[in-house]
C-alpha positions in Angstrom: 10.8 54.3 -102.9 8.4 51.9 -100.9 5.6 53.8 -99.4 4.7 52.7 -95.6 1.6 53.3 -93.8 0.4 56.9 -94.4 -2.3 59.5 -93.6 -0.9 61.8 -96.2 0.9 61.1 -99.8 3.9 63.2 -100.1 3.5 62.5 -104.2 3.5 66.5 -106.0 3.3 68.0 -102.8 5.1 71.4 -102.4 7.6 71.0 -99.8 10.4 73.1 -98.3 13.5 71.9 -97.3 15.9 74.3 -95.0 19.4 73.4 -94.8 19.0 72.2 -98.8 22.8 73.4 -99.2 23.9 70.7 -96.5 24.7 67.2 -96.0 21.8 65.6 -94.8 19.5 68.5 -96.6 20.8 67.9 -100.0 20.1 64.4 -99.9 16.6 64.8 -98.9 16.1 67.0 -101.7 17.1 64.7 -104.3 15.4 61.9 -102.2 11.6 63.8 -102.7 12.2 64.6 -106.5 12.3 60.8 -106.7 9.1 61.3 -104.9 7.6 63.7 -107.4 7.4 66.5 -104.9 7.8 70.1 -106.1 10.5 71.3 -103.8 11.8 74.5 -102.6 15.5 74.6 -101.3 16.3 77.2 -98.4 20.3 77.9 -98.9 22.4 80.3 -96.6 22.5 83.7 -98.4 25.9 84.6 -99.1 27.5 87.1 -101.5 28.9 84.6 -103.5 25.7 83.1 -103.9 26.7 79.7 -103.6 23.9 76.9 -103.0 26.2 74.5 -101.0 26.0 71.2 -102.1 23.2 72.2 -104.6 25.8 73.6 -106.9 27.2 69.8 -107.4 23.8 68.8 -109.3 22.7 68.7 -112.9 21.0 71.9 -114.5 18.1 69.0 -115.4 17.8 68.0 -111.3 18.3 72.3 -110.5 15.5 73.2 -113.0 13.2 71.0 -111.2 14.2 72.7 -107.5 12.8 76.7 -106.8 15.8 77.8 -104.6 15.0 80.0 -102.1 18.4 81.9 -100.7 17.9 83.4 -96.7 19.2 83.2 -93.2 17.1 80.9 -90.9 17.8 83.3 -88.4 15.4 86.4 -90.0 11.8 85.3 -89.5 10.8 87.7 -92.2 12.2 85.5 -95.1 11.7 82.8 -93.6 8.2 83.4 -93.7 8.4 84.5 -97.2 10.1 80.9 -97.9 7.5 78.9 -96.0 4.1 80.6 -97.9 2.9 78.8 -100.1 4.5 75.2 -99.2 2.7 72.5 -98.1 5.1 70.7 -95.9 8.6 71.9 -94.5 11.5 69.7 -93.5 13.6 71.9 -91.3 17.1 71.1 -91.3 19.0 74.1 -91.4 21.2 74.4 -88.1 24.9 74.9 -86.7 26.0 71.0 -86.3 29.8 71.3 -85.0 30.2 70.6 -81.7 33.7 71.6 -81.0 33.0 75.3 -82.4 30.0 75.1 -80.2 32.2 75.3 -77.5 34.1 78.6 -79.2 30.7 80.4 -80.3 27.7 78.9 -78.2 25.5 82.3 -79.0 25.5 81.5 -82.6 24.3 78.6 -81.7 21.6 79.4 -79.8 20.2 82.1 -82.4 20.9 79.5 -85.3 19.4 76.5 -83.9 16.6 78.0 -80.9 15.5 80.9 -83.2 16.0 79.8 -86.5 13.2 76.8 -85.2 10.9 79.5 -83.6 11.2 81.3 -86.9 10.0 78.4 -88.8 7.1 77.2 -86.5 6.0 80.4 -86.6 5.6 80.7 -90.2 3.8 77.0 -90.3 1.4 78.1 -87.7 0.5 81.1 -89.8 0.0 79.3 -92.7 -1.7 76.2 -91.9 0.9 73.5 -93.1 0.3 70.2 -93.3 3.2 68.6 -92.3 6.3 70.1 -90.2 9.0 67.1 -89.5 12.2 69.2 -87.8 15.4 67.4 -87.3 16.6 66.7 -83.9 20.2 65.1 -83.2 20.8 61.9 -80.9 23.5 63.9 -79.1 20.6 65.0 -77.5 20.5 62.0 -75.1 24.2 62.6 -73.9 25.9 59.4 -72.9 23.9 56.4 -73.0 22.2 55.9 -69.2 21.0 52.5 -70.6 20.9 51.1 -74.2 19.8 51.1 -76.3 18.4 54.7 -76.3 14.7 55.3 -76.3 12.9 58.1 -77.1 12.1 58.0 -73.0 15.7 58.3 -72.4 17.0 61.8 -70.3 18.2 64.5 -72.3 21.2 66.0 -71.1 23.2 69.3 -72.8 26.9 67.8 -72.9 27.6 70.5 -74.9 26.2 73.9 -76.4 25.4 72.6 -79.3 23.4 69.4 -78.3 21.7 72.2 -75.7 20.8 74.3 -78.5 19.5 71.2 -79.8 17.3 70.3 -76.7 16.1 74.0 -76.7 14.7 73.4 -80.2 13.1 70.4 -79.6 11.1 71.8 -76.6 10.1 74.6 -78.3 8.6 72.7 -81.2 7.0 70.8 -78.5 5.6 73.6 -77.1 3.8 74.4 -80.3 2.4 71.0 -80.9 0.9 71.0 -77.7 -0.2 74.4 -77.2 -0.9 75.3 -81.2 -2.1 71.9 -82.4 0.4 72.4 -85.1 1.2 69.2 -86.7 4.9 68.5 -86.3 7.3 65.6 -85.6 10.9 66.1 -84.1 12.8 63.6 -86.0 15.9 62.1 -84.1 18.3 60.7 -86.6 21.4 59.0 -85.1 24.8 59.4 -86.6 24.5 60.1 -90.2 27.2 59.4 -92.9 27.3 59.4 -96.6 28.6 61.3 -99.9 28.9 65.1 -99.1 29.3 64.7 -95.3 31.1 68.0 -93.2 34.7 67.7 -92.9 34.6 68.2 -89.1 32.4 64.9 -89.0 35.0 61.8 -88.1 34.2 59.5 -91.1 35.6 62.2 -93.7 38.6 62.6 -91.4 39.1 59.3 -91.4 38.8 59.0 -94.9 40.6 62.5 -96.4 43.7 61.4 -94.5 44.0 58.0 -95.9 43.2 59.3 -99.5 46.0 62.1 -99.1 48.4 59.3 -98.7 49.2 59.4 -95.1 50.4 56.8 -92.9 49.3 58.2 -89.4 45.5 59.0 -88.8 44.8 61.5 -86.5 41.5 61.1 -84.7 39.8 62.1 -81.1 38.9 59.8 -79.0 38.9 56.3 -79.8 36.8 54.6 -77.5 33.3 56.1 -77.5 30.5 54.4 -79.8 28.3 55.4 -82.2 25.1 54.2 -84.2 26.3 55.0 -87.7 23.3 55.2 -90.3 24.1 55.5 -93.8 21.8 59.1 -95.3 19.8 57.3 -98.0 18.2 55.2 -94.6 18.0 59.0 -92.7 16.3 60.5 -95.6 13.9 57.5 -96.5 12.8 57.9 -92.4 12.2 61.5 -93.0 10.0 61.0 -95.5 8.0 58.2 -93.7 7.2 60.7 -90.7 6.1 62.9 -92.6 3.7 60.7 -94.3 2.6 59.2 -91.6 -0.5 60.5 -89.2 0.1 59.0 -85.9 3.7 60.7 -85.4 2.4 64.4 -84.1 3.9 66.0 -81.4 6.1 63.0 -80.9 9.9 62.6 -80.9 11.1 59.6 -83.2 14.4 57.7 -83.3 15.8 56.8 -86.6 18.8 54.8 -86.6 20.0 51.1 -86.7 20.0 49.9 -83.6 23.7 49.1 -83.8 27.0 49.8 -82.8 30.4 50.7 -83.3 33.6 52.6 -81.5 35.7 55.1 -83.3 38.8 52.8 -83.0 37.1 49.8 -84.8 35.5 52.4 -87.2 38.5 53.7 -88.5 39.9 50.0 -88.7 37.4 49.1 -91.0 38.0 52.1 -93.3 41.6 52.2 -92.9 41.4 48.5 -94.3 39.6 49.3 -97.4 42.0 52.1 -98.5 45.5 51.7 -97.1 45.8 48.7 -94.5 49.4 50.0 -93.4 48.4 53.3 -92.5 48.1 53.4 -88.2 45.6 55.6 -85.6 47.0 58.0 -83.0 44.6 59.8 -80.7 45.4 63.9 -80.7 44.4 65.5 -77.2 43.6 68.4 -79.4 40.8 66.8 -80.8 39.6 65.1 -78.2 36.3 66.7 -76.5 36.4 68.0 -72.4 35.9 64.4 -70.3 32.4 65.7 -69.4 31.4 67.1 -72.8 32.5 63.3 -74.6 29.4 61.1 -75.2 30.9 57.5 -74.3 27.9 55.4 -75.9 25.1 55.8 -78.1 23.1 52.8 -80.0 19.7 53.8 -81.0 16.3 52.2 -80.0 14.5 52.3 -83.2 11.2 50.3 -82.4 9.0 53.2 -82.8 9.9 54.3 -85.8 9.2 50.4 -87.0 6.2 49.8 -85.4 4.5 53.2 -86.6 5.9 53.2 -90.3 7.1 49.6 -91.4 11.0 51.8 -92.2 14.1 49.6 -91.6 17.5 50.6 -92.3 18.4 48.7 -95.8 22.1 50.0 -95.8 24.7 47.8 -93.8 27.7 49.5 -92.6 30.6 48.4 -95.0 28.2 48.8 -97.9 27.7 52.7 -97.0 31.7 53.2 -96.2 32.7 51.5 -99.4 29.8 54.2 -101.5 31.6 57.0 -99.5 34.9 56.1 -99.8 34.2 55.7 -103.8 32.7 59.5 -103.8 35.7 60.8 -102.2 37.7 59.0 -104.3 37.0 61.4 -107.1 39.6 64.2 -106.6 36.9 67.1 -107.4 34.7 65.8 -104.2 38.6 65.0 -102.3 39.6 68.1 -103.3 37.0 70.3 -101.8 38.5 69.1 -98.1 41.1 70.2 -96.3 42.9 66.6 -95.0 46.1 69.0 -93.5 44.4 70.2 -90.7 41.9 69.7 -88.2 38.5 71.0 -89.1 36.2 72.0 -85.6 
C-alpha cells in the first residue's frame, strides 16, 4: 500500500477498530494487517457470539486479529477495549436511514454516545491517533457542488443528525482537550459485504434472484459512489498524517451518478432485460431525500497525495462477482425490502 506524507507510521502499531463486524469496518481491518498493524476488532456482543463479517475470514487472517466483543454504547468496555491501543478508528454506528426514521433514540445513544464513549477513553489514555467516521449525508442536499468540507450541515434525517451530533462532539474535544482526532467524511461507500438496506445490493440481489422488475426508491437523486478499498486506503492516510487534527476531511471521488443510471449500469452487466420501477414505499419523505451529492475532495489530495484508484464499473463488476457466490447471495434477503 503506498505510503503518503506522514507524521506517524501506522507499521506494527496497535490499533482498534469499532464497528470491525461491519461493512466498511471489516475492510479496514484486513486493509491494516496488510499494514502490519496489530489490530483489535470491537464486534457487537450478542449471545450468539457472532463477529459479523469477521466470521467470513481465514482462521490464519482471525489468529492475527485480538477480537474484542462489546456495545459501543457502555463506556465501561469501551474503555476496557481502548487501553492499551495506540490508535482507534471508530466506526461502530446505526447507518440506516429509513429505521432512523422508526427508532431515532437508538440512534442517538448508538451514534452521539457511543462517540462520547470513545473520546473519552482516548483522552484518558493518551492515544496517538483517533480518526472517527463521519457520513456525507451530513451535508443534506447539495447547496452547491461539489461539496466542501465548508458546506452547511443540515439533519435531513435522524440518522444524518445523529451524525452531525457526533461530529461536533469530537470537535468539541479536539478543541477543548487537544485530543488528536480527525472526522473522516467518506462519501457513498460500496463494495463486497455491503448492508442489504444500502441501494447497490438491492440492485444487485434482485437481478441475481432472477427477477425481471427492480424495485428501487427514488430514481433521480445522485450520489458520489466510492469503491471501500479507496475509503479504507483514505482512512489510513488521515491517520498517518499530522496536519489533519481537529479537521473534517472529504473522501470521495469527486464524481457523480443518479440511482436511475446506477442501476442501468448494473442491470446491464447481469440481466440487460430486466426493468426499474420506483416503489413509493421506499422512497424517503420529499424533505428527508438528499437530491445531490458529489464530493469535493481537494483536501484530502492536497494534504496526503490519496486519489481514488477504483473507477466505477471496475468496483460494480468486483461486487457483482462476490455476490455471485451463492454463500455471500444467500446471506440476503432479495424478497423484501430491507430499511
Amino acid at each position: 500500500m503506498k505510503k503518503y506524507r506522514t507524521g506517524l507510521n501506522i507499521d506494527n502499531k496497535k490499533v482498534l477498530v469499532t464497528g470491525a463486524d461491519g461493512f466498511i469496518g471489516s475492510h479496514l481491518v484486513e486493509a491494516l494487517l496488510n499494514e502490519d498493524c496489530n489490530v483489535k476488532a470491537f464486534t457487537c456482543y450478542n449471545s450468539f457470539n457472532s463477529w459479523g463479517w469477521l466470521d467470513t475470514f481465514s482462521r490464519e487472517k482471525l489468529e492475527r486479529i485480538e477480537i474484542f466483543s462489546g456495545d459501543i454504547r457502555d463506556p465501561n468496555g469501551v474503555r476496557t477495549a481502548v487501553k492499551g491501543t495506540d490508535m482507534v478508528f471508530h466506526l461502530a454506528a446505526l447507518i440506516a436511514i429509513p429505521f432512523s426514521y422508526h427508532s431515532p433514540d437508538s440512534y442517538i445513544d448508538t451514534n452521539v454516545k457511543g462517540m462520547l464513549n470513545v473520546l473519552q477513553a482516548c483522552r484518558d489514555y493518551d492515544i496517538e491517533r483517533v480518526l472517527v467516521t463521519s457520513t456525507s449525508e451530513v451535508y443534506g442536499t447539495a447547496q452547491y457542488v461539489p461539496i466542501d468540507e465548508k458546506h452547511p450541515l443540515q439533519g435531513q434525517s435522524p440518522y444524518s443528525a445523529s451524525k452531525i451530533g457526533a461530529d461536533k462532539v469530537a470537535e468539541s474535544f479536539s478543541c477543548s482537550f487537544d485530543l488528536p482526532v480527525v472526522i473522516a467524511r467518506p462519501f457513498n461507500t460500496y463494495g463486497p459485504r455491503q448492508s442489504a438496506r444500502a441501494v447497490i445490493p438491492t440492485i444487485i440481489v434482485q437481478l441475481l434472484n432472477k427477477q425481471k422488475e427492480i424495485y428501487l426508491g427514488s430514481l433521480e437523486p445522485t450520489r458520489d459512489l466510492n469503491y471501500v478499498s479507496d475509503i479504507c486506503r483514505g482512512f489510513i492516510a488521515l491517520a498517518e498524517c499530522d496536519e489533519v487534527f481537529g479537521r473534517e476531511i472529504n473522501i470521495g471521488s469527486g464524481e457523480e451518478i443518479s440511482i436511475k443510471a446506477l442501476a442501468q449500469l448494473i442491470i446491464e452487466q447481469i440481466n440487460p432485460d430486466a426493468r426499474i420501477i420506483s416503489d413509493d414505499q421506499r422512497e424517503r419523505p420529499d424533505k428527508s431525500e438528499v437530491q445531490r451529492l458529489v464530493c469535493d475532495n481537494s483536501l484530502i489530495k492536497k494534504l496526503t497525495g490519496w486519489n481514488p484508484k477504483v473507477q466505477l464499473e471496475e468496483g460494480l463488476s468486483k461486487t457483482i462477482e462476490w455476490f455471485k457466490n451463492k454463500e455471500n447471495l444467500n446471506r440476503y434477503k432479495g424478497n423484501i425490502y430491507n430499511v
